[in-house]
N, C-alpha and C positions, 0 to 999 in steps of 0.2 A: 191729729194722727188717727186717731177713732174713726174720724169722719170717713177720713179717704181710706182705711182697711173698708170697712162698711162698702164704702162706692165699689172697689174694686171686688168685694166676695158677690155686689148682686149684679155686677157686671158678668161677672162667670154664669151667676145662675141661671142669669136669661141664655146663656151661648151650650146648652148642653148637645153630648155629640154622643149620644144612645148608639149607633150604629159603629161608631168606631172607637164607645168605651170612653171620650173623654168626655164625661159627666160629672155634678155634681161628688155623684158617689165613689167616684175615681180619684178625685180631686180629698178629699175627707180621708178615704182607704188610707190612700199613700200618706196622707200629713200623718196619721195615726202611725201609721208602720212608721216613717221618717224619726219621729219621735220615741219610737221603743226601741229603734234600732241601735242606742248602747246598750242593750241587753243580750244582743245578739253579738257582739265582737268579738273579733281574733283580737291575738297579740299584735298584728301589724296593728287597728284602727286605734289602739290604745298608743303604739308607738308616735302614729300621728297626732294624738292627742297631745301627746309630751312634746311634740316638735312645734304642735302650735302654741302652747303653753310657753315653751321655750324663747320661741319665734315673735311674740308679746312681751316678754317681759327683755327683753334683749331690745329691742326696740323701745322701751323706758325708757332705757339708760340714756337714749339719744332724744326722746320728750323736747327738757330744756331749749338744750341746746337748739334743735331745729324749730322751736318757738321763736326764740332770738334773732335767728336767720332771716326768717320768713318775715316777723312784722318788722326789722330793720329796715327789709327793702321793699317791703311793701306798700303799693301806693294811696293815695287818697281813696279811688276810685276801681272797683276790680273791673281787670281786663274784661277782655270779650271769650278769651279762653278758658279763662275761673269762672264766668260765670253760666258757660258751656258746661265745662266739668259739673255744677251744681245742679245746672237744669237737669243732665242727664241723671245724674242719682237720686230727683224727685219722684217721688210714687206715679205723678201723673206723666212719664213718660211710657214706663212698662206698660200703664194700660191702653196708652195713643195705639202705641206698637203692637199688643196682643189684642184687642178689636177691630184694627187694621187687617192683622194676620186669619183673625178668625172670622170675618162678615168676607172677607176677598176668598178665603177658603172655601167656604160654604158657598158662594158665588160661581167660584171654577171647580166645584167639584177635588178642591186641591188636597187631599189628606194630608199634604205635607206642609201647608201651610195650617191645617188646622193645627197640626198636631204644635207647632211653635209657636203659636200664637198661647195654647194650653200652657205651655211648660214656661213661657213667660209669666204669667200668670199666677202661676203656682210656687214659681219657684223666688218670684220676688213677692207675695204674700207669707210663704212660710222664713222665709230669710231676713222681713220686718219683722215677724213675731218672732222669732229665736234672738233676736239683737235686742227686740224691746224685754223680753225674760230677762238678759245677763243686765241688761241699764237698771232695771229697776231692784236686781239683786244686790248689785255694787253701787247705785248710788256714788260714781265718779265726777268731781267737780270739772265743769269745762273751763280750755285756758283762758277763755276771756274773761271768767271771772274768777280766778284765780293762780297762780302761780308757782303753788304746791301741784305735781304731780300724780302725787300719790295721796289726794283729799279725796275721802271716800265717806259717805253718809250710809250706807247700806238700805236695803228696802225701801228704796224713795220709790212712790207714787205718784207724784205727780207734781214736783220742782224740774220744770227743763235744765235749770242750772246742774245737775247734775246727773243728767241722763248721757255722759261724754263717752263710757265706754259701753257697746264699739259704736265704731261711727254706723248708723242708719245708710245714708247715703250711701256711705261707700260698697255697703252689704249689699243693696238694691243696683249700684252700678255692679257688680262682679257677678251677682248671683244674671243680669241681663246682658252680659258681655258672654256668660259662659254660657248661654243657653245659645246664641247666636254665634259660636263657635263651634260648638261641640255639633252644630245642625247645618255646618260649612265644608262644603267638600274642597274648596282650594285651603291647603296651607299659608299662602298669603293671607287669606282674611281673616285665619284662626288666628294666627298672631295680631292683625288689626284693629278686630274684633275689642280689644282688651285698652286697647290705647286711651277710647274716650274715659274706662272705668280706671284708670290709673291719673288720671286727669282730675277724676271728680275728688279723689283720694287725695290729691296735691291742693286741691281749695280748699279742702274741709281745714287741713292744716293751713293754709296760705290766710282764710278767713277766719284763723285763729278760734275755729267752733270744738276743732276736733283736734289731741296730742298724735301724734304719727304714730305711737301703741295703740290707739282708737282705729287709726286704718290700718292698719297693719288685723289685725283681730275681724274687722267688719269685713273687710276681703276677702278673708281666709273662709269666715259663713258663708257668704255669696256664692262663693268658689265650691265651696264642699255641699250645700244646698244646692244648687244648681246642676252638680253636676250626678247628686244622688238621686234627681226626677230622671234625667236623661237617661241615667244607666237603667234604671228602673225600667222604662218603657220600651230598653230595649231589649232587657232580656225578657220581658214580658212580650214581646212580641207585640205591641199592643195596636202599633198602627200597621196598615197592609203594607207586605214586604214586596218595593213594588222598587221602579229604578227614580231616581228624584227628580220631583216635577221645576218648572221651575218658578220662582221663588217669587216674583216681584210681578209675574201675571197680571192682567187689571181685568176682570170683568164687568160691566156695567150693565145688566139686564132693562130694555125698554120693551114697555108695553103699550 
């Protein structure tokens, strides 16, 4: 997991965009603010806090049982759909996608491909680190080895076996669903958008890696990361307010 943060922070380094502010030092700013920013709450983000709190542990309750479920009927072999859902909440997708976004941007002059290729980027690098923080505070045992629930070792470093809550995956699938939503002008795709990360959220459980409090919790990061860069950059103004380019352009310069 070290390895691939690593790849993806000097993957950003090399892609800095000085003229439209998404640098380095843009990238650090925000994680820093991201991070202070329970200092800074109303009473509503506190209220959300409680509905997520809530919204996990209300989801426990249903743990077991959807363990049960899922390896009853589960088969020798994972489908082609579970094993879709997993790829996509692997680290090494966000960054196909966000160096995709940012070498085609730079290519076509596209601001607006740079700018989502950035907030990919960013927004599933700080969505691993906030998930890998709460894993290795609770030290929660996953259900494939174990059957208690609610087995928890606290401050575990460095046993996978209990790195279960929240689910990884599922964090980096929502926090890259939401980024590619929220940067979609049809309401069709905004909803679609969300389908493969609700996907990867049902294998984590199907593959018995992760209890359904695990994605339920790792989502909700995704979802609130992701969508705390976006809002960011737009009340910052930060990329030119311009009408949107389009998305999937391909430039190929020959010399």
């Amino acid at each position: 997991m070290k390895i691939k943060i690593l790849l993806i922070t000097l993957l950003l380094s090399n892609f800095s965009f000085a003229q439209n502010k998404y640098d380095f030092n843009q990238f650090i700013n925000e994680g820093v603010d991201y991070y202070f920013a329970p200092f800074k709450w109303q009473s509503k983000d506190f209220l959300y806090l409680g509905l997520t709190i809530g919204a996990t542990y209300s989801a426990m309750q249903l743990d077991n049982s959807l363990k049960e479920f899922t390896q009853y009927n589960r088969s020798k072999n994972s489908s082609i759909p579970i094993i879709a859902g997993r790829v996509y909440g692997e680290p090494l997708t966000p960054i196909v996608l966000s160096t995709f976004f940012i070498i085609n941007g730079h290519s076509n002059d596209n601001t607006y491909q740079k700018k989502l290729g950035f907030e990919i980027i960013q927004s599933t690098i700080y969505a691993m680190a906030t998930t890998q923080i709460i894993k290795t505070l609770f030290g929660r045992g996953r259900p494939e080895f174990t059957d208690d629930n609610m087995s928890y070792i606290g401050f575990n470093f460095v046993d996978d076996d209990y790195f279960s809550l929240p689910s990884g995956h599922t964090a980096i699938a929502f926090a890259l669903s939401t980024v590619l939503s929220q940067n979609s002008n049809s309401d069709v795709l905004k909803v679609i958008s969300y389908l493969p990360a609700i996907l990867t959220g049902y294998s984590r459980v199907y593959e018995n890696r992760h209890w359904i409090s695990d994605v339920v919790l790792g989502g909700i990061i995704g979802f609130v990361t992701a969508k705390y860069f976006v809002t960011v950059h737009e009340e910052k103004n930060v990329w030119v307010n311009e009408s949107p380019q389009e998305l999937f352009s391909i430039s190929i310069p020959i010399r």
